[in-house]
C-alpha positions in Angstrom: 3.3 -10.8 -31.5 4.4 -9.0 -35.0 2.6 -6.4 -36.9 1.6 -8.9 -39.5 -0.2 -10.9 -37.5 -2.7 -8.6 -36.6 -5.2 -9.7 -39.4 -9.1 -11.3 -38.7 -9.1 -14.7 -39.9 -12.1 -16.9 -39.8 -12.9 -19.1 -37.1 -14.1 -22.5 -36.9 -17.1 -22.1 -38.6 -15.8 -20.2 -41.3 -17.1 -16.7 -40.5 -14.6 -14.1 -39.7 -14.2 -13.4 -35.4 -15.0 -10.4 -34.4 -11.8 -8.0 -33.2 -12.5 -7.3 -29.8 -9.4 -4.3 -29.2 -8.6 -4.4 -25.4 -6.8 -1.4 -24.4 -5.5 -1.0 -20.8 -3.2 1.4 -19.2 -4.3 4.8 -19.0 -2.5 7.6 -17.9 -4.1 7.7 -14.4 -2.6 6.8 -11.0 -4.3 3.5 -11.6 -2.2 2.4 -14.5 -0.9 -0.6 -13.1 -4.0 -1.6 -11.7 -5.3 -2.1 -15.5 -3.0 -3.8 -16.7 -3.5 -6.2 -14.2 -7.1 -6.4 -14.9 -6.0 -7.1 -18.5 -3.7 -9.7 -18.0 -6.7 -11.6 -16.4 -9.2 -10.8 -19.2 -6.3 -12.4 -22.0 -6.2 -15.1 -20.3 -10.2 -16.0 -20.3 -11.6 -14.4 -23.2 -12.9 -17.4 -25.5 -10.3 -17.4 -28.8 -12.5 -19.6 -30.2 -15.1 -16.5 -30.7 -13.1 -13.7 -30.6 -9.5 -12.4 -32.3 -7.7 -9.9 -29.5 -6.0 -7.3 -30.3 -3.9 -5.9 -27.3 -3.6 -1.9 -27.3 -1.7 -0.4 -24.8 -2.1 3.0 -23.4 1.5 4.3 -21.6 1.4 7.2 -18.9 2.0 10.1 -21.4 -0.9 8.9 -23.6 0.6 7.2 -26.2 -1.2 4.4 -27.8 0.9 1.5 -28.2 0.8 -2.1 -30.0 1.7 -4.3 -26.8 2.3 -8.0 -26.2 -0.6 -9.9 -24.4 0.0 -9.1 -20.6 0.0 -12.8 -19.3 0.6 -13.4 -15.9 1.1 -10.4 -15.0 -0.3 -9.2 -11.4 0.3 -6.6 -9.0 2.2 -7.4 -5.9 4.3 -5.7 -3.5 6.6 -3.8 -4.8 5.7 -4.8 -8.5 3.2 -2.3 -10.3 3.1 -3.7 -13.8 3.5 -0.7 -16.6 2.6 -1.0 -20.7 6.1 0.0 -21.1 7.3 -3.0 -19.9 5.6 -5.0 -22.7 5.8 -2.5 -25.5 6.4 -3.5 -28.9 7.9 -0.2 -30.2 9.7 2.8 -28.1 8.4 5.4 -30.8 5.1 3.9 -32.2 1.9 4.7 -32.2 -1.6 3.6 -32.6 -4.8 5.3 -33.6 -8.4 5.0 -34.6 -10.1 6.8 -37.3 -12.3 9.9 -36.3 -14.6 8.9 -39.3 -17.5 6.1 -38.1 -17.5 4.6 -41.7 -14.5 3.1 -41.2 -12.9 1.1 -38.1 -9.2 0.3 -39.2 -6.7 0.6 -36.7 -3.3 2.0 -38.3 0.3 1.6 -37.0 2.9 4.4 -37.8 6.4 4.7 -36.3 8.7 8.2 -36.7 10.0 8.2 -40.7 7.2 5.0 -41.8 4.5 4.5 -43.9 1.6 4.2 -41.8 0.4 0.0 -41.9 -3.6 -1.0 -41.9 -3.8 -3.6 -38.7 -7.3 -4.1 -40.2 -10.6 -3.5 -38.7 -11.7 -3.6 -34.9 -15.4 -4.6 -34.1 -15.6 -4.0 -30.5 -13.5 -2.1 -28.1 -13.0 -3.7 -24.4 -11.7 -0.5 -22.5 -9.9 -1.7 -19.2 -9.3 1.3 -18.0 -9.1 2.6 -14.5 -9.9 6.0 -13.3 -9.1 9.4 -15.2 -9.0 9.7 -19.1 -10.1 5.9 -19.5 -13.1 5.6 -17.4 -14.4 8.9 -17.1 -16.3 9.4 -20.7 -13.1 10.5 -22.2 -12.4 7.5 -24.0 -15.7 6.8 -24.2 -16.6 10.3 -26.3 -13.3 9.3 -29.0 -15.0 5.9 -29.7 -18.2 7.5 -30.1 -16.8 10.0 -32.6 -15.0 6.7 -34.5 -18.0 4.8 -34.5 -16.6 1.7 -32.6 -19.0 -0.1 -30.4 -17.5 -0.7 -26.5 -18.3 -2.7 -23.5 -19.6 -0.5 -20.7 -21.1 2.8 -20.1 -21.5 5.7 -22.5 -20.1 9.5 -22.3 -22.5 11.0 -19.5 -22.7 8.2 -17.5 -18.9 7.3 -17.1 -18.3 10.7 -16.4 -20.9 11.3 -13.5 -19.8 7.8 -12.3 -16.1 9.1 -12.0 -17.0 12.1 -10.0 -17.9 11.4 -6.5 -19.6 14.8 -6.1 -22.3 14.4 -8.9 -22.4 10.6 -8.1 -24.0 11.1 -5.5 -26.0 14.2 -6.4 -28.2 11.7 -9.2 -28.0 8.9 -6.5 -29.8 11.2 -3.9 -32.0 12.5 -6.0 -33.0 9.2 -6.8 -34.6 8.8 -3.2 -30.9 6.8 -1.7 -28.6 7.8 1.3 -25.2 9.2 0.4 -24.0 10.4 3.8 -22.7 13.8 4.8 -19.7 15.3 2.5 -18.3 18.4 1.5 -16.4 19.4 -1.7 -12.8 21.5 -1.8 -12.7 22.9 -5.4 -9.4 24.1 -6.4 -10.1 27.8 -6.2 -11.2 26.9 -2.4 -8.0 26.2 -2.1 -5.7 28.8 -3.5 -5.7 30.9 -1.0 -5.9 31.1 2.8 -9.7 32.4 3.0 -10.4 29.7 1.2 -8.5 27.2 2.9 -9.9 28.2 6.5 -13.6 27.5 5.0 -12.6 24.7 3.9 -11.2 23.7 7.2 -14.4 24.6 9.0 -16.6 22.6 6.2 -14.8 19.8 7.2 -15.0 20.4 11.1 -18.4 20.8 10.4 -18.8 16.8 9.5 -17.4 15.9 12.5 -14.2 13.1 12.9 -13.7 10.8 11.8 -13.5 12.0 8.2 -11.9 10.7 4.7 -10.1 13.1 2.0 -10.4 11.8 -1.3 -9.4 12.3 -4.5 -13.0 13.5 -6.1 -12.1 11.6 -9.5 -9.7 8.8 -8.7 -10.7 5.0 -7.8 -9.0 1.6 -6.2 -8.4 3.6 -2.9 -5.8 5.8 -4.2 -4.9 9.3 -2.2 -6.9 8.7 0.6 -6.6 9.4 4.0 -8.7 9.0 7.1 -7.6 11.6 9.2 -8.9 11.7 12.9 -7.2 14.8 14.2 -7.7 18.5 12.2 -4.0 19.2 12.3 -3.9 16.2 9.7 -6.3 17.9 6.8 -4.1 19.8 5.3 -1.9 16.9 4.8 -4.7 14.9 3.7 -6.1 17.3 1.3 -2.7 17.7 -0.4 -2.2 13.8 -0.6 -5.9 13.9 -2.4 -4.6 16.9 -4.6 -1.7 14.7 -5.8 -4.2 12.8 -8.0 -6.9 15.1 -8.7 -7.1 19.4 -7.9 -11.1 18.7 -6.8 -11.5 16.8 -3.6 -14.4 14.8 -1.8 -14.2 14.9 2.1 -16.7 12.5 4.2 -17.5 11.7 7.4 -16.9 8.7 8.6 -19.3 6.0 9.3 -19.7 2.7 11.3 -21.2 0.0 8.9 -20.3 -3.3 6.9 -19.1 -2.3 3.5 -20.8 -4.1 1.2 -20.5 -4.3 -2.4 -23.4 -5.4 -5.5 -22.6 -6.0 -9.5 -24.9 -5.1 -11.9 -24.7 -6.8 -15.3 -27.3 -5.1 -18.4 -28.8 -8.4 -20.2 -31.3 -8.3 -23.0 -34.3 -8.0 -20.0 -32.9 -5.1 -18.5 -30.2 -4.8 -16.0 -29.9 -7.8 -13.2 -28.1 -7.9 -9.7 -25.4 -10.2 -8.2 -25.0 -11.8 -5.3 -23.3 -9.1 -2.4 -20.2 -9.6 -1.1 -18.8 -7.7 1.9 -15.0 -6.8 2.4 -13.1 -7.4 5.6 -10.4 -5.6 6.0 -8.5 -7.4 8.3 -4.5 -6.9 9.7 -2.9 -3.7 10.8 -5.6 -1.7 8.0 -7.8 0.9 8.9 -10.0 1.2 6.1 -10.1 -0.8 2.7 -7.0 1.4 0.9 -4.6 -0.1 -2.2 -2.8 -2.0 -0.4 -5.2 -4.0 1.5 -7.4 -4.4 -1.7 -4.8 -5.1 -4.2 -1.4 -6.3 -2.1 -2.2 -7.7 1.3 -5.5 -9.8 0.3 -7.7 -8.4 2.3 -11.3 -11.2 2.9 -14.0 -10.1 0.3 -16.8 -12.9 1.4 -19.3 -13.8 -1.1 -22.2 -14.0 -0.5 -22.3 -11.5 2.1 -23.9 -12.7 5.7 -26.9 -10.8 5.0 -30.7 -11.7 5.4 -32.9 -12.4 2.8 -34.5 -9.7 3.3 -31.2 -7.1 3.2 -29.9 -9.2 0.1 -33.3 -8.2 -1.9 -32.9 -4.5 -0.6 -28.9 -4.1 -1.6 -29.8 -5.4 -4.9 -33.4 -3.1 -5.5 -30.8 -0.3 -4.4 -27.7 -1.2 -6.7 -30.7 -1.4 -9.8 -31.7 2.2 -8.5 -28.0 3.4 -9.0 -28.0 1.9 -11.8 -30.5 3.4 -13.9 -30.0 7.2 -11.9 -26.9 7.5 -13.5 -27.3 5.9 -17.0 -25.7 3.5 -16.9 -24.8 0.4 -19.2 -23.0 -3.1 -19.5 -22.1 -3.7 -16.4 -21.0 -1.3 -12.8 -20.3 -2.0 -9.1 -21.5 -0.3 -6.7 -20.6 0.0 -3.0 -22.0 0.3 0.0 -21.9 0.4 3.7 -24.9 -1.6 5.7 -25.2 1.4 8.8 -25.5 0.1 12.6 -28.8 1.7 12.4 -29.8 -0.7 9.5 -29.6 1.8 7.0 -28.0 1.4 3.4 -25.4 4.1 2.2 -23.6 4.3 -1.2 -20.7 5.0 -1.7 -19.6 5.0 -4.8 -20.3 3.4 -8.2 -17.7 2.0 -10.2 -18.5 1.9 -14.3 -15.6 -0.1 -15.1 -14.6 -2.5 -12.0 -12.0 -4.2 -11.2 -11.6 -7.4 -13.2 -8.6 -8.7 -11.6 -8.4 -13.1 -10.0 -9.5 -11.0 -6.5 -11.5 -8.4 -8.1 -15.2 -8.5 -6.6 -17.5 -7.8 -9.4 -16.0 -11.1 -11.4 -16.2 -13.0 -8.0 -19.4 -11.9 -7.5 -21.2 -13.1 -10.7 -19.7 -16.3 -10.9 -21.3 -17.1 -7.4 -24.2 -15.5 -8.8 -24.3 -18.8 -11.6 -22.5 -16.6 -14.2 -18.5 -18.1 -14.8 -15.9 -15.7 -15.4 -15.6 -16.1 -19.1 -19.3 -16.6 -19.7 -19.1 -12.6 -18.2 -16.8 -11.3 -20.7 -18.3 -13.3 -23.4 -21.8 -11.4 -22.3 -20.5 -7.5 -22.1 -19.0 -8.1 -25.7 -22.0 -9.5 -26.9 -23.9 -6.0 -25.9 -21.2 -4.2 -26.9 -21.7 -5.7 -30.3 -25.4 -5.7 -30.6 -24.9 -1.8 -29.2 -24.7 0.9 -31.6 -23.0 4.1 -30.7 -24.1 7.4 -31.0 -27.9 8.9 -29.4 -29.3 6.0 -27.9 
């Protein structure tokens, strides 16, 4: 794809497309993991309705005009990089900080900066720290560019485990038992052997997480207290704040919530089984080794209704909008725990939120066709 081609043209009825700019990448640990999530978007995304524009983000930050991702997918010992499908070594893209006006420019070292035209809506694939975690969110506020998914306050809550589930429990739901290892708990050896008795505390089995990380990255079950400190560095690879929580017994179940002109509506549950020689539902059992996610979940009628009032309620405690997933575990005691909330899921072909709407009646492009059609109907700024 050249430069020059980068223009709106009109469609079939004459009127111009909107510019729907997907940007993927990121410079989190879960890099790879959007640009697989992109290459399934490019490849369902109606082009008789909307011109793409693919914007790549690489692992130092730079933004980058890409080629469309197509068929690209994460498999053992293939984690697909923007690099890889970069147009330019040197280039860069950026927005304007100024909301009256939403041209994109293109400059490369020693160039005249070149207008790639206007963007309409931004599609923000990304995963985990500095994509999904208001950051991204806040810079297309400032440019005045509406975008699918949630705004500043509630992607950042949603990316931070700890004050996830503070809203969520004050909201009336379960969260389980946890405990929180700041970095300056862990600088020095006071520090540390609280720590280590906070944890003890929970009881074993327990799971050190990062506190701001997603799809199962840096996380360790540990079953024996000689392991923690092991753990906890594994968790501080990806983020200096980490989330430690006891273990429970329960079906992990999972709910998509999708905003529509009424007001937020609930999918269909599915429930993961994590099946071979995995423990727990990590990276590689969600995104390599194909782990079952069933859908619809074997669930009542009656525990289908109450996963979906609950997924609402998380929902609307944290703000949020367009579309989240959120997870849970069905307790032995009959019981309902979040887990988490997810602001921007996975949209990969064995991604669960997708899965889960299009056995909820709603088709996989219908779904992308619907967040961009809030996006664009969405201003940005107090709302």
């Amino acid at each position: 794809m050249s430069i020059e081609q980068n223009t709106p043209h009109p469609g079939a009825s004459g009127a111009v497309k909107p510019r729907v700019a997907i940007v993927f990448g990121g410079r989190s640990s879960e890099h790879g993991v959007s640009v697989s999530t992109a290459a399934s978007v490019f490849a369902a995304i109606d082009r008789t309705k909307y011109e793409v524009l693919p914007v790549g983000i690489t692992h130092e930050g730079r933004w980058a005009l890409v080629q469309e991702p197509s068929g690209i997918s994460l498999a053992a010992g293939n984690v697909p990089d923007v690099e890889q499908i970069a147009e330019s070594a040197e280039g860069q893209l950026a927005l304007p900080g100024y909301p009256a006006v939403r041209e994109v420019l293109w400059s490369e070292p020693g160039a005249t900066p070149k207008a790639l035209g206007e963007v309409d809506v931004v599609l923000p694939l990304l995963h985990g720290p500095w994509g999904e975690d208001g950051t991204l969110q806040g810079l297309l506020e400032l440019s005045g560019v509406p975008y699918v998914g949630s705004g500043v306050l509630a992607s950042a809550v949603g990316m931070d485990k700890e004050y996830t589930k503070r809203l969520l429990e004050s909201n009336g739901l379960y969260v389980g038992e946890y405990t929180v290892i700041r970095p300056r708990d862990w600088e020095g050896e006071a520090g540390r052997a609280a720590a280590r008795e906070r944890v003890a505390a929970l009881g074993l089995p327990v799971f050190v997480k990062p506190c701001r990380a997603g799809s199962s990255i840096g996380i360790t079950k540990v079953k024996d207290l000689a392991d923690l400190d092991g753990a906890i560095e594994e968790a501080r690879r990806h983020d200096p704040k980490v989330i430690v929580e006891r273990g429970v017994a329960g079906r992990e179940i999972e709910c998509g919530v999708l905003d529509t002109p009424e007001g937020p509506k609930a999918s269909l549950p599915a429930e993961v089984l994590v099946g071979g020689d995995f423990e727990f539902y990590d990276f590689e059992a969600k995104y390599v080794d194909s782990s079952e996610v069933q859908i619809p979940a074997a669930l009542t009628e009656a525990e289908t209704a109450e996963i979906r009032r609950q997924a609402l309620i998380a929902f609307e405690a944290l703000s949020c909008e367009g579309l989240a997933r959120v997870d849970f575990f069905l307790l032995e005691d009959g019981r309902w725990m979040v887990n988490e909330i997810n602001t921007m899921p996975g949209f990969t072909p064995i991604s669960a939120y997708p899965k889960m709407w299009e056995a909820t009646g709603l088709p996989y492009a219908e779904l992308i066709d619907r967040l961009l059609t809030a996006a664009l109907s969405r201003s940005t700024g107090l709302r």
